[in-house]
LOMAR-573673 format. One record per atom (N, C-alpha, C): x, y, z; atom name; residue in three letters; residue number from 1. Coordinates in nm, 4 decimals. Example, Ala and Ser with C-alpha at 12.3 -4.5 7.8 and 13.67 -1.06 7.14 Angstrom:
REM LOMAR-573673
TIDO         px         py         pz   atom   res     n
TIDO     1.3190    -0.5690     0.7800      N   ALA     1
TIDO     1.2300    -0.4500     0.7800     CA   ALA     1
TIDO     1.3200    -0.3300     0.7800      C   ALA     1
TIDO     1.2850    -0.2250     0.7080      N   SER     2
TIDO     1.3670    -0.1060     0.7140     CA   SER     2
TIDO     1.2900     0.0030     0.7870      C   SER     2
END
This chain:
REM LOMAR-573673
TIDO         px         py         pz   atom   res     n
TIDO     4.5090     8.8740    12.4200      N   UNK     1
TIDO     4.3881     8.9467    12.4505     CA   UNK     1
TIDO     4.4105     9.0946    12.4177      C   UNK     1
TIDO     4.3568     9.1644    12.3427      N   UNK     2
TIDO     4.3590     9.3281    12.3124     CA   UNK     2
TIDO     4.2573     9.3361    12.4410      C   UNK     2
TIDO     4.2806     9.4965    12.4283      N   UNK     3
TIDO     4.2131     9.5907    12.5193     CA   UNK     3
TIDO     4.0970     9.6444    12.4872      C   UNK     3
TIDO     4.0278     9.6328    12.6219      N   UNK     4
TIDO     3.8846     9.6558    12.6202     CA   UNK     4
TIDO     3.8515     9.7782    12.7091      C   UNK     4
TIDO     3.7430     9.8865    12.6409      N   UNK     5
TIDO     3.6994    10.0006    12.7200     CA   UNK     5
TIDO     3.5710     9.9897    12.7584      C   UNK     5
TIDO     3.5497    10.0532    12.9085      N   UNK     6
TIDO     3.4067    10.0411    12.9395     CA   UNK     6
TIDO     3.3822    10.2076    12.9753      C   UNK     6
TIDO     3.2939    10.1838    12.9950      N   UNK     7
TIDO     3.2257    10.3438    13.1015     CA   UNK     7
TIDO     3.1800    10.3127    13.1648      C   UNK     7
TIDO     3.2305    10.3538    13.2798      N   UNK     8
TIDO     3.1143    10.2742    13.4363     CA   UNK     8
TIDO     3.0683    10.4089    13.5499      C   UNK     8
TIDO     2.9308    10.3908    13.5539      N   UNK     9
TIDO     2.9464    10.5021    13.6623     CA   UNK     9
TIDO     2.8040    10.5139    13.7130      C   UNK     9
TIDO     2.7428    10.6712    13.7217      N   UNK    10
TIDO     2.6038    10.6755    13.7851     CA   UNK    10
TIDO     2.5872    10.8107    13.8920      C   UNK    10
TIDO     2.4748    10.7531    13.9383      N   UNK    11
TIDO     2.4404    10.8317    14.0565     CA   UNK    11
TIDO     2.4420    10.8037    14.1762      C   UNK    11
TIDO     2.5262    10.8745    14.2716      N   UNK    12
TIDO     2.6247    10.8514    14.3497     CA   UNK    12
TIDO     2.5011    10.9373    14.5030      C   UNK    12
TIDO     2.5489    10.8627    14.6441      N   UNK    13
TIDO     2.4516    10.9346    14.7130     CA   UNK    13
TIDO     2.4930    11.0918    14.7672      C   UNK    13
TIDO     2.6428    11.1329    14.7573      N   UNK    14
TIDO     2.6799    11.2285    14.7964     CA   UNK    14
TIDO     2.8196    11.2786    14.6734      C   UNK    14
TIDO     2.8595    11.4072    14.6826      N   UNK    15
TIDO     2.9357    11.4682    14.6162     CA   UNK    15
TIDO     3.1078    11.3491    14.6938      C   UNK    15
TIDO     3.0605    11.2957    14.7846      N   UNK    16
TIDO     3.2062    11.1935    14.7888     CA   UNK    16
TIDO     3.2255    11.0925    14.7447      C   UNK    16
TIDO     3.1161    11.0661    14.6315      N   UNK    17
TIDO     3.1266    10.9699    14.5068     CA   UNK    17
TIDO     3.1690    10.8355    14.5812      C   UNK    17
TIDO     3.1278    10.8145    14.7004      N   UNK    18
TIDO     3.1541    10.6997    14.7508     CA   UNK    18
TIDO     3.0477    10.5784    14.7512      C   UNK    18
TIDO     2.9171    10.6364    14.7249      N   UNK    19
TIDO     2.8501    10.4785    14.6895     CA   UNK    19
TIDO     2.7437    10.5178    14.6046      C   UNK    19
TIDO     2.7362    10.4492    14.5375      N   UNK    20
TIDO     2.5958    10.4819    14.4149     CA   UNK    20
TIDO     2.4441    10.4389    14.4716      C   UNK    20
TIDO     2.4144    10.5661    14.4487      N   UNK    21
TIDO     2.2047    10.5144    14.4774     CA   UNK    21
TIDO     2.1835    10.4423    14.4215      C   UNK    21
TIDO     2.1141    10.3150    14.4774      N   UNK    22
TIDO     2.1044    10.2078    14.4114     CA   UNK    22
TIDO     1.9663    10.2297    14.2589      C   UNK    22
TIDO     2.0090    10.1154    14.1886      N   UNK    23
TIDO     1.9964    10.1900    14.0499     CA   UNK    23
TIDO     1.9831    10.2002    13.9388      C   UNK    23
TIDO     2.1227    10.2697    13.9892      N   UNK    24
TIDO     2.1486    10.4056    13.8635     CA   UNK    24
TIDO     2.2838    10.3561    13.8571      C   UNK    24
TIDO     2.3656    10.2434    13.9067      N   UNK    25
TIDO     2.4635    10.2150    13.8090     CA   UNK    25
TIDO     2.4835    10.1497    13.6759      C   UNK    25
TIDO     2.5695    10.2097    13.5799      N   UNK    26
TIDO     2.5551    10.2197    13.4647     CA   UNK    26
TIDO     2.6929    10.1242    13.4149      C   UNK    26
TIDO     2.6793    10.0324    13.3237      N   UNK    27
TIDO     2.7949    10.0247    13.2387     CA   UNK    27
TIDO     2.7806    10.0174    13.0925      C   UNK    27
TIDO     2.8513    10.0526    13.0373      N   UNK    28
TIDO     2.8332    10.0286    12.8695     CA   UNK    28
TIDO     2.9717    10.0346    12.7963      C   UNK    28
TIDO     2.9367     9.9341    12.6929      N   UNK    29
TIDO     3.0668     9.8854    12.6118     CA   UNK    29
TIDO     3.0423     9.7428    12.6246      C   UNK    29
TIDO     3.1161     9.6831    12.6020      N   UNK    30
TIDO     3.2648     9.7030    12.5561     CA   UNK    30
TIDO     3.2833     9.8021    12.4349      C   UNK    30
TIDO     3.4061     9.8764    12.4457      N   UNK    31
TIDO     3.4153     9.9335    12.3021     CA   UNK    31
TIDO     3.5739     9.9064    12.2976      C   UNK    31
TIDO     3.6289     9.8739    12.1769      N   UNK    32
TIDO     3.7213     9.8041    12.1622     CA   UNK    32
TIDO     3.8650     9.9674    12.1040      C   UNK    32
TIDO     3.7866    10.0378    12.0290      N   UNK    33
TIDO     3.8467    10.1274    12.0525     CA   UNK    33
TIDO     3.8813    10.2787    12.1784      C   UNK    33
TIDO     3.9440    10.3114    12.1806      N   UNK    34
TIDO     3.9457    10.4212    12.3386     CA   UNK    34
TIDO     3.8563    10.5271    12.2432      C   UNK    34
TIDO     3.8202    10.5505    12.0918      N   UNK    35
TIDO     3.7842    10.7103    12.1192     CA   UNK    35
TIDO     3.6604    10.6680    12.1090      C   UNK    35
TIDO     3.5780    10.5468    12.0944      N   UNK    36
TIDO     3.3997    10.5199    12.0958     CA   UNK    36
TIDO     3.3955    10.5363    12.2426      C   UNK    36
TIDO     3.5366    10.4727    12.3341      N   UNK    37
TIDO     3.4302    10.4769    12.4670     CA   UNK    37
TIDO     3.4895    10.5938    12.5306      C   UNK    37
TIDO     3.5299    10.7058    12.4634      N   UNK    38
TIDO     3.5100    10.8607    12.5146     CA   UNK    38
TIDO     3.3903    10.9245    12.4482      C   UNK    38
TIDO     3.3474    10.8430    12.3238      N   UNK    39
TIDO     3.2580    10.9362    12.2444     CA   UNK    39
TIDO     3.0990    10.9013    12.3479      C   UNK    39
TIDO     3.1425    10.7731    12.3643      N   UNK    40
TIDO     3.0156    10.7310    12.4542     CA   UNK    40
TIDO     3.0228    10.7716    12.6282      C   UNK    40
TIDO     3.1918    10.8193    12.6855      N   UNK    41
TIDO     3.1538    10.8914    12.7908     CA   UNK    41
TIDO     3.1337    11.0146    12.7731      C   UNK    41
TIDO     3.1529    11.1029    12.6707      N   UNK    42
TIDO     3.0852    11.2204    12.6412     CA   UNK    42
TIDO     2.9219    11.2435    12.6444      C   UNK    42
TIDO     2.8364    11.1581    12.6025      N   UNK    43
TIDO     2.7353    11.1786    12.5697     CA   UNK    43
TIDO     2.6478    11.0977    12.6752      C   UNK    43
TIDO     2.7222    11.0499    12.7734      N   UNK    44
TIDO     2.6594    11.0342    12.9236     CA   UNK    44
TIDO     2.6846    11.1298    13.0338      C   UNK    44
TIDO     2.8074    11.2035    12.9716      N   UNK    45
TIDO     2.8412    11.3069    13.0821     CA   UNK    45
TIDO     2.7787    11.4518    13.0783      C   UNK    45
TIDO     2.7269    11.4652    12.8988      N   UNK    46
TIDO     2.6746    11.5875    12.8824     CA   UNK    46
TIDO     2.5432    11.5667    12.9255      C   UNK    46
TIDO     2.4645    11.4369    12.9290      N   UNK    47
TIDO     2.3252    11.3908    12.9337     CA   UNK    47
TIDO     2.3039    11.4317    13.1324      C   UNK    47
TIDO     2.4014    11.3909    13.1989      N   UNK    48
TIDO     2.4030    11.3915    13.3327     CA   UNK    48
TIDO     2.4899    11.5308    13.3794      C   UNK    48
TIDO     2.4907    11.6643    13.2897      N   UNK    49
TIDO     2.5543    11.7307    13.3640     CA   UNK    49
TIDO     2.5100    11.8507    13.4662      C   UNK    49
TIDO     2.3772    11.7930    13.4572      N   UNK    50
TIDO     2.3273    11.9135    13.5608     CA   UNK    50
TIDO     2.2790    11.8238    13.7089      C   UNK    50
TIDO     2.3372    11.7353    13.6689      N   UNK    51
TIDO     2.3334    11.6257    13.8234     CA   UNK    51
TIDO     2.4852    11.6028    13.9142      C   UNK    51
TIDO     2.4820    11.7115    14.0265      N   UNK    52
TIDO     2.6096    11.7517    14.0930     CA   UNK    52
TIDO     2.6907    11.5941    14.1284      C   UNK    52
TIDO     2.5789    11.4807    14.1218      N   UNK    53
TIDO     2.5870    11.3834    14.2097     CA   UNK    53
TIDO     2.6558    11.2676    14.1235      C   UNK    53
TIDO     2.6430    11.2814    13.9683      N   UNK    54
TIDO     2.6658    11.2219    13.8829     CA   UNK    54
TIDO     2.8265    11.1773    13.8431      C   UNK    54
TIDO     2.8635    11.0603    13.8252      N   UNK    55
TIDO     3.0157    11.0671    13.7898     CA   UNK    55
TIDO     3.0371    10.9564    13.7205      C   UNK    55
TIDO     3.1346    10.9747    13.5844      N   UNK    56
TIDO     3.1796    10.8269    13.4850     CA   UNK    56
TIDO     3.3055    10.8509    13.4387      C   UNK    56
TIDO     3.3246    10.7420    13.4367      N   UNK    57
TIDO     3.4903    10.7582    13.4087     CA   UNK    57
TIDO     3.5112    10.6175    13.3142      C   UNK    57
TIDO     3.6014    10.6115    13.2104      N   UNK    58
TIDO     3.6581    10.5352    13.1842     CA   UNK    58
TIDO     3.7721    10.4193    13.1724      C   UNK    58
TIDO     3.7189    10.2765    13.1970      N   UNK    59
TIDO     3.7800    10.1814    13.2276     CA   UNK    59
TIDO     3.9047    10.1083    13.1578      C   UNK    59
TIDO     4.0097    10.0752    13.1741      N   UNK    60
TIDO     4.0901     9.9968    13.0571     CA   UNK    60
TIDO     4.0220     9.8694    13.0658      C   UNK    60
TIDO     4.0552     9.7561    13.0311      N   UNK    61
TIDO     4.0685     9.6600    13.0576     CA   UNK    61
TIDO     4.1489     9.5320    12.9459      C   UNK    61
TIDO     4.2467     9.4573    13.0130      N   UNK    62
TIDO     4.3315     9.3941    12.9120     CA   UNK    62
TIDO     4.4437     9.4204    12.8895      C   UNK    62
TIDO     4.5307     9.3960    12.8119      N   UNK    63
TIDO     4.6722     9.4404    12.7076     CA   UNK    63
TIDO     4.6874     9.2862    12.6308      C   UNK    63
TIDO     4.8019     9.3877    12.5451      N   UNK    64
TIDO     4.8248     9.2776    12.4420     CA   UNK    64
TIDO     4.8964     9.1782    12.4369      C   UNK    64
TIDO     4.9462     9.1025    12.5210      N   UNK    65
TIDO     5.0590     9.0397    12.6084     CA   UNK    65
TIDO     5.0224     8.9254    12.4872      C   UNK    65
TIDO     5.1382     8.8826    12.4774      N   UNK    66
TIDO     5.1343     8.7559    12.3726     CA   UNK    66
TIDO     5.1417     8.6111    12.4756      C   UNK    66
END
């Protein structure tokens, strides 16, 4: 199995990023390379950056284990 990237994230009810307003959680990908799913958390993070409440981060998922 190769490795898989996601972006997962949203709008969150407080700056303690502890639970998301329901929603507004987001995932997208798979992207199989790491720099599409930075290019694609870039352009969710610049889209959401005037939202204090907002947070995404990127996921691994997988390795190459034979």
């Amino acid at each position: 199995m190769s490795e898989r990237y996601w972006v997962i994230g949203g709008e969150y009810e407080s700056t303690a990023f502890d639970k998301l307003l329901d929603g507004t959680g987001t995932i997208m990908g798979p992207y199989g390379d790491p720099q599409d799913a930075r290019k694609a958390w870039e352009t969710v993070a610049v889209a959401t950056r005037s939202v204090c409440t907002a947070r995404f981060t990127i996921v691994r998922e997988g390795s190459a284990h034979a």
